[in-house]
N, C-alpha and C positions, 0 to 999 in steps of 0.2 A: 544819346550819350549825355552823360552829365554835363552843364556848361565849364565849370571850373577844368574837371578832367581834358573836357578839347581843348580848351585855351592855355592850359598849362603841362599838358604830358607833350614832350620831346617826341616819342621813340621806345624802343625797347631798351632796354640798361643791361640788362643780364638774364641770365636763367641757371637755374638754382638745384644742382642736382648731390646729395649729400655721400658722403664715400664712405668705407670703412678702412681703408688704406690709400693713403694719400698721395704716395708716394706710386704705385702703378696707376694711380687717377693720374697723377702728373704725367708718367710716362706716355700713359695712354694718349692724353690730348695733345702733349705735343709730338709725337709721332706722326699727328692730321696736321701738323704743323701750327698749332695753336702758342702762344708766348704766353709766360707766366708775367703778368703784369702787375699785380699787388698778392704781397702777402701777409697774413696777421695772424696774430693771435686772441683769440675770442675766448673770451672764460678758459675752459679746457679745452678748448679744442684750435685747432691749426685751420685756417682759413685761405684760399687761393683763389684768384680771377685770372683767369686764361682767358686769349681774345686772340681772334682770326679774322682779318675781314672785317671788322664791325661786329663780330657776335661775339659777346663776352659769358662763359660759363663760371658762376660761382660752384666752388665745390668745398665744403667743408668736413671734416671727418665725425659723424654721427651717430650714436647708441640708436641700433634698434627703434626703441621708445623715441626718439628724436626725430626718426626719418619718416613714421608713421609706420615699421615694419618693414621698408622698401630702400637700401640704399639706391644706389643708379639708377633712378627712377628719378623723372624729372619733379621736383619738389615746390617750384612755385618760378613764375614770369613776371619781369618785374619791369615797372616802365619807370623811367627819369622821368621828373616834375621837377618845375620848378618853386613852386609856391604847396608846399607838401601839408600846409596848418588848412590851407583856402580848401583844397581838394577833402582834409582828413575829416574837416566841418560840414561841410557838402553831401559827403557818403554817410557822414552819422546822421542827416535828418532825410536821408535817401532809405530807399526799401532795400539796402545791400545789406549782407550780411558783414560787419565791420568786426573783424577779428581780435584788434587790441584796442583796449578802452583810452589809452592814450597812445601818442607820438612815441614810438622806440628811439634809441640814437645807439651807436658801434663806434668806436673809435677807428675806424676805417678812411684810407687815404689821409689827406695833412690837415683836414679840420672837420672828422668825421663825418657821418651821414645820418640822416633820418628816414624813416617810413613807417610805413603799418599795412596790415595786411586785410586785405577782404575774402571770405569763399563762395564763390559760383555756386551753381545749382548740381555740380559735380563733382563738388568736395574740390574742386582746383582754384589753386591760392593766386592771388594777384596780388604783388607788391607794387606800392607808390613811394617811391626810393628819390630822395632830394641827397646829390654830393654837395656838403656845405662848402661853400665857395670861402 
């Protein structure tokens, strides 16, 4: 394991599965009894985190081309960090495959978030997601 990643990933934050109707995505989860815990608005699209237990699902409403072909299909795993610039610097002079050339940010929760994405040897994505305190 990277040293930055041990020393600063938490946990799991969320998992990322994108919808085409938001509205039975919502019914759906909270019928397993999941609570809708934030929701936004991203460019176009409507954005929801449902959480049960500790396991929080992002689900956002997706084009096709967006979801890679696959809505409800889990779309990437995302760990909380706290130090998200140490870990982003790390993976770029590591042999991972680093997804965006820089830091994203969302205006997500009260002083939005940051991350960036890597892909495995399986095309499956892993986010390193910092909520800015």
């Amino acid at each position: 394991m990277l040293k930055t990643i041990e020393e600063n990933a938490t946990g799991l934050q969320h998992v990322g599965i994108p919808t085409r109707d938001m509205n039975a995505t919502t019914d759906f989860w909270e019928s397993l009894g999941f609570k809708v815990t934030g929701e936004f608005q991203n460019r176009a699209s409507k954005v929801k985190f449902l959480e049960f237990k500790g396991l929080v699902i992002e689900t956002w409403e997706a084009r096709a081309e967006q979801a890679n072909g696959v809505v409800g299909a889990i779309n990437h795993i995302s760990l909380n960090v706290e130090n998200i610039e140490a870990i982003f610097t790390e993976c770029q002079a590591s042999e991972l495959n680093v997804i965006n050339d820089t830091i994203q940010e969302r205006p997500f929760w009260d002083k939005g978030i940051k991350f960036f994405n890597i892909e495995g040897p399986n095309h499956e994505i892993v986010e390193f997601c910092q909520i800015n305190q």
